[in-house]
N, C-alpha and C positions, 0 to 999 in steps of 0.2 A: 626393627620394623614390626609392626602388629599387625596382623591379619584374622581374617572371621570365617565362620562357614562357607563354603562357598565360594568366594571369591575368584578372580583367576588373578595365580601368584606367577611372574615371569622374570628373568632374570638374561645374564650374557657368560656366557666363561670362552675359554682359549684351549686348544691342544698345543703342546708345546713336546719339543724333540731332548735327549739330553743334554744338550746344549742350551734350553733355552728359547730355542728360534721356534715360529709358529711350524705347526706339521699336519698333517692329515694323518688322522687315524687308519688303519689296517680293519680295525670293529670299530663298531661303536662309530659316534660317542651314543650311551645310552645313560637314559635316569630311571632314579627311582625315589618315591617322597618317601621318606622317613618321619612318622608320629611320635614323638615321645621314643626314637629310640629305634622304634620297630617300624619295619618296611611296609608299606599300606598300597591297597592293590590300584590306586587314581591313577589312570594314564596319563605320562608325562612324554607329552613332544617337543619333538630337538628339530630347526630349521635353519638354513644359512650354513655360513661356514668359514669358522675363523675372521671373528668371532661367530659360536654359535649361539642360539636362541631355544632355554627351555622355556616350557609355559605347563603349569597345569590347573586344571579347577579343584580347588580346598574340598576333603571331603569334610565330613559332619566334626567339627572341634565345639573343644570346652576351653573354657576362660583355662589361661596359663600353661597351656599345653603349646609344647614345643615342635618345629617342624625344618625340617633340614634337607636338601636337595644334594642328591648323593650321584655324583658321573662318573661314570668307567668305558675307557676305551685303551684299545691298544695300541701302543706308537715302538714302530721298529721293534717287533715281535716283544716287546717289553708292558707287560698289563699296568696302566695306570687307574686314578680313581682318587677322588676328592670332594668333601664337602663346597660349593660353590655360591650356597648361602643357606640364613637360618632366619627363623621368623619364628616369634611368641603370638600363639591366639586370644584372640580376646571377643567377648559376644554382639558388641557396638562398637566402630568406630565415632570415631569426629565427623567424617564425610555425613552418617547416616542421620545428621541433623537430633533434634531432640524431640520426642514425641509429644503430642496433647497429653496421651494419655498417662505420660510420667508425672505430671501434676495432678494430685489428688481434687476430687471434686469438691468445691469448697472452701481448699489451700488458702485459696483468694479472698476475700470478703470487702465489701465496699467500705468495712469502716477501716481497712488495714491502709485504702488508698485516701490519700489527702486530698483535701480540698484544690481544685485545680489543679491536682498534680498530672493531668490529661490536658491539655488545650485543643484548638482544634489545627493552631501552627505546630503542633509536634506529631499530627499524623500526616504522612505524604498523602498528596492526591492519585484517588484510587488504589489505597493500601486496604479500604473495605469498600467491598462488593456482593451483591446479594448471594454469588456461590460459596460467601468462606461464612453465610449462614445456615445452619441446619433446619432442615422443613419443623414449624413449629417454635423455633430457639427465640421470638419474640413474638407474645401474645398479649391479647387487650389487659388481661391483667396484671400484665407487666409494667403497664404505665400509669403513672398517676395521672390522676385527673390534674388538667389544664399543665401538663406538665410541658407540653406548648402552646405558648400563647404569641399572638400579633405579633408580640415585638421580637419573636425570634426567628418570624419569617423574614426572610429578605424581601428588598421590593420590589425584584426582577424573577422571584418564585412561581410568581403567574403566571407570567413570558414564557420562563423554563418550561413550567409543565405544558402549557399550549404548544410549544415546538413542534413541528412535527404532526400537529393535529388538521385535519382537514380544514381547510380557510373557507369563508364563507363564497371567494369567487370560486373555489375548487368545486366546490359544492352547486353552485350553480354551473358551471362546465358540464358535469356529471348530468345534471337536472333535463339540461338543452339535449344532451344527445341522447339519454332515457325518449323524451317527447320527440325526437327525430325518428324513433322506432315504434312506439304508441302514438295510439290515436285517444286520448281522453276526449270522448266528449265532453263528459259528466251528467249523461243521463242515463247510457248504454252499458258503463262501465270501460274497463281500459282494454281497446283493440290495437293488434297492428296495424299499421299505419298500411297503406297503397304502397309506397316503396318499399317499406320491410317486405310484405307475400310477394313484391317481385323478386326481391334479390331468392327468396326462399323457392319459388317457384319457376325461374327462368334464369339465376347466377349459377346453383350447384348442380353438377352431372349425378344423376343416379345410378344408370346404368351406360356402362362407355361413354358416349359422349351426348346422352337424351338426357336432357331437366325433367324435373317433373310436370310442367305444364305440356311438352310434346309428348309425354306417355301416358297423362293423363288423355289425348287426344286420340291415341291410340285403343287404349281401355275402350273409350265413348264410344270406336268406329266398330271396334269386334263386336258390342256387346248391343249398339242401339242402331249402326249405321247400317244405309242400304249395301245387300248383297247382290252379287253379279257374275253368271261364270259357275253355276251348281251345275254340278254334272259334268262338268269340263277340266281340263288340265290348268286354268289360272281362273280363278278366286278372288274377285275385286269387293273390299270394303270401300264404302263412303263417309266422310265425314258426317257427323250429324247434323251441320248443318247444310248437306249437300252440295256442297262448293268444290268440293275436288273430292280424289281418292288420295284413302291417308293408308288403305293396306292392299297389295297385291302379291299374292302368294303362287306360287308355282306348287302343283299337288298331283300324288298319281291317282291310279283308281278305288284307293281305301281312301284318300282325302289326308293321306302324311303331307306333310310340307317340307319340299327338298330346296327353297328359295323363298324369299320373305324380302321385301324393298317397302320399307316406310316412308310416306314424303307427310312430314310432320312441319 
């Protein structure tokens, strides 16, 4: 078995009686990794029982260096102890696949590959994708001039690209309900429309439950409407345009307001 830095190395062993037959240790069972030889301080845990389970993580190895899993427990006051497996290091596996960067830059050259020896039936579909290119890795000067031409677009490449692109009814969709909320004259410029400043001015709550056309009414009564009730304990604002009372306030003799009734 080969193993690398790192890794977590795991294995199974048994406690056995003189006899033979499984047993349960009195200590243990404990481990310990062996380097080359000598005892190394990586903690090794032991789990289960009969069979048990050691497991530990590889410290720091170099290529060909040896590693051995060493168990000692006691059975029927009798100390045992056994290598239970061994392993050679090595600095890459097979699993860790093989690197870009282990090929030299350059190794390659376009005249080393043959003529067609690429088609386009011996690459799967979606084997390249613009993330397995490097920001950069193909620029204008990369390409020869007319290095595509007509006859290497297909005739459904238009189609392709248009996919997906806004269609001219979508477009007009969009167009109608823009003009549902403007008013284009085209001499005044582009206004909201009379339903837009309602929904704005009569659909949303500003404060609890008044829009802002009832509080704009309010504003108008405090500030421009007739007053009624100076000097007194109730304080009547009017409308501006004198049609009803839109404030009546309950006040002491500094003029605080301990009640406020809007009819908006």
């Amino acid at each position: 078995m080969t193993v690398k830095t790192g890794s977590a190395w795991a294995g199974t062993f048994v406690t056995l009686d003189a006899t033979g037959a499984l047993a349960t240790p009195s200590s243990g069972p404990a481990g310990v990794l062996y380097v080359d030889g000598t005892a190394n301080a990586a903690t090794v845990t032991i789990t289960g029982s009969n069979p048990y389970k050691w497991a530990v993580t590889l410290p720091s190895l170099t290529a060909g260096q040896r590693v051995d899993m060493y168990i000692t427990a006691t059975i029927a006051t009798i100390a045992t102890a056994g290598i239970v497996a061994s392993a050679q290091a090595d600095t890459t596996l097979l699993s860790d696949g093989v690197a870009v960067a282990s090929i030299a830059n350059g190794a390659i050259t376009a005249a080393a590959i043959a003529d067609n020896a690429i088609d386009a039936g011996a690459i799967a579909t979606g084997a390249i994708t613009n993330a397995k290119f490097a920001a950069g890795a193909i620029d204008a000067s990369a390409v020869a001039d007319n290095a595509i031409d007509a006859a290497s677009v297909k005739a459904d490449a238009v189609t392709k690209i248009q996919t997906g692109l806004a269609t001219s009814t979508a477009l007009a969709t969009v167009d109608a309900n823009v003009d549902a909320i403007l008013d284009d004259t085209g001499t005044s410029g582009v206004l909201l429309s009379t339903s837009a400043l309602g929904s704005i001015f009569d659909d949303e709550a500003v404060v609890g439950t008044y829009t802002m056309r009832q509080l704009l009414k309010v504003f108008a009564a405090a500030l421009a409407g007739k007053a009624t009730g100076g000097g007194t304990t109730t304080i009547t604002f009017r409308g501006v345009d004198d049609a009803s009372n839109v404030i009546v306030a309950t006040v002491d003799a500094s003029g605080n307001r301990s009640a406020v009734t809007l009819t908006v």
